[in-house]
C-alpha positions as CSV (number, residue, x, y, z in Angstrom):
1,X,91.9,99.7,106.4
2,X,92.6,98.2,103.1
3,X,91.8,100.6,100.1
4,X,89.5,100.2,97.2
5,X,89.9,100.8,93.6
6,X,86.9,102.1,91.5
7,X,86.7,100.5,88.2
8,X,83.7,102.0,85.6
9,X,82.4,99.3,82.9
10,X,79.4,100.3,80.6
11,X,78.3,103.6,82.4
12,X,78.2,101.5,86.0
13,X,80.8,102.0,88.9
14,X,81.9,99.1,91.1
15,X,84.1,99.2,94.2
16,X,87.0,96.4,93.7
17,X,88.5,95.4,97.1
18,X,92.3,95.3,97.5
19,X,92.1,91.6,97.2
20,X,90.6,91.4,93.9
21,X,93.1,94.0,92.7
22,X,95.8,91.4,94.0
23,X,94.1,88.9,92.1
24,X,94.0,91.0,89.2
25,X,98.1,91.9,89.4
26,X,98.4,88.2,89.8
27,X,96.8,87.3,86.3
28,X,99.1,90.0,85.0
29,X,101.5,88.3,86.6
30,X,101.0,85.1,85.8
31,X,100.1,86.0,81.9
32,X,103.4,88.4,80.8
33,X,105.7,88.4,84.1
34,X,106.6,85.2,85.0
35,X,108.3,84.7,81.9
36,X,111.0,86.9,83.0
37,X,110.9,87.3,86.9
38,X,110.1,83.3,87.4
39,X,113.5,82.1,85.8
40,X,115.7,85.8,86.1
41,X,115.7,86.5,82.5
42,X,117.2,89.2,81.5
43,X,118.5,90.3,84.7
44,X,115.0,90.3,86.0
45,X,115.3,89.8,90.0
46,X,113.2,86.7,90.6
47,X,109.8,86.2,92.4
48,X,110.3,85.8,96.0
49,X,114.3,86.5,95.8
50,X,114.1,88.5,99.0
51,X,117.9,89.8,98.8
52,X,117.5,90.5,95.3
53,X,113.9,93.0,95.7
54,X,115.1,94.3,99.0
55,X,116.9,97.1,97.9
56,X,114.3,97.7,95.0
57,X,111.6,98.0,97.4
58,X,113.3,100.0,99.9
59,X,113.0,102.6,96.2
60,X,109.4,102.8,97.1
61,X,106.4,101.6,95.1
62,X,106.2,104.9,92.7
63,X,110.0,104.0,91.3
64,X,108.6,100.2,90.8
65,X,106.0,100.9,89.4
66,X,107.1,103.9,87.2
67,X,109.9,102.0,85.7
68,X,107.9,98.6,84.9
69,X,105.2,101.4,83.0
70,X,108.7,103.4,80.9
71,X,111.0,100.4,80.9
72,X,114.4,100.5,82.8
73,X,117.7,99.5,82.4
74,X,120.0,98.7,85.4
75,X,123.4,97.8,86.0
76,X,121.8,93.6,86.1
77,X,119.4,93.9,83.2
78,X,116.3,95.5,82.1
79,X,113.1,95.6,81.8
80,X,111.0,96.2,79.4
81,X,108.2,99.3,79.2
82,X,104.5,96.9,80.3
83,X,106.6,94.1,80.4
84,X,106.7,93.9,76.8
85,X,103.3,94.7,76.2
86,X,101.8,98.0,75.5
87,X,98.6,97.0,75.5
88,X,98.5,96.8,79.5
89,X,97.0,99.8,81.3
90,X,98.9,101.5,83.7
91,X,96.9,100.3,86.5
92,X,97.3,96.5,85.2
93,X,100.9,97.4,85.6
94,X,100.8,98.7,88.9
95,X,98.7,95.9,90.4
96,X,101.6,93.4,89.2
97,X,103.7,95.3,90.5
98,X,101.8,94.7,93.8
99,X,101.6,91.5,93.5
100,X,105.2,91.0,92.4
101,X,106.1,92.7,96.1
102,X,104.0,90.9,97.9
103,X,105.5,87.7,96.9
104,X,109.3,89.2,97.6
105,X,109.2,90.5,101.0
């Protein structure tokens, strides 16, 4: 079973299925990520370099996602707290992070 995420705009709750959160990480994505993890800037390991997120998914999601909220900096590069942006929530960050995976397995 696929899990939800509860989102609350203007005093109303809605239920957001796992695939809209996807689509939402992808939009993220697509807007601030790509820049770096399309072309490996900055050491970033590119989208859908398998033998290059292997070992950085075999961390576990938590590490992922905690260090693309704080920043990190590895032994190949870094990477930079929200991408760069601190305006991104923490679950904007997460759900890019998601989708980032997804694509790299």
């Amino acid at each position: 079973m696929k899990k939800s995420i509860i989102a609350a705009a203007a005093g109303a709750v809605f239920m957001v299925s796992a695939p809209a959160a996807m689509a939402d990480g992808k939009a993220t994505y697509d807007g601030i990520c790509f820049a770096c993890h399309a072309f490996g800037s900055a050491g970033a390991p590119k989208t859908g370099d398998k033998a290059a997120w292997a070992p950085r998914i075999a961390k576990g999601m938590d590490l992922l996602v905690k260090h693309a909220n704080e920043g990190f900096q590895g032994e190949t590069g870094f990477m930079p707290a929200k991408g760069g942006n601190p305006s991104l929530s923490d679950e904007e960050v997460a759900a890019a992070v998601e989708y980032l995976v997804s694509q790299s397995k």
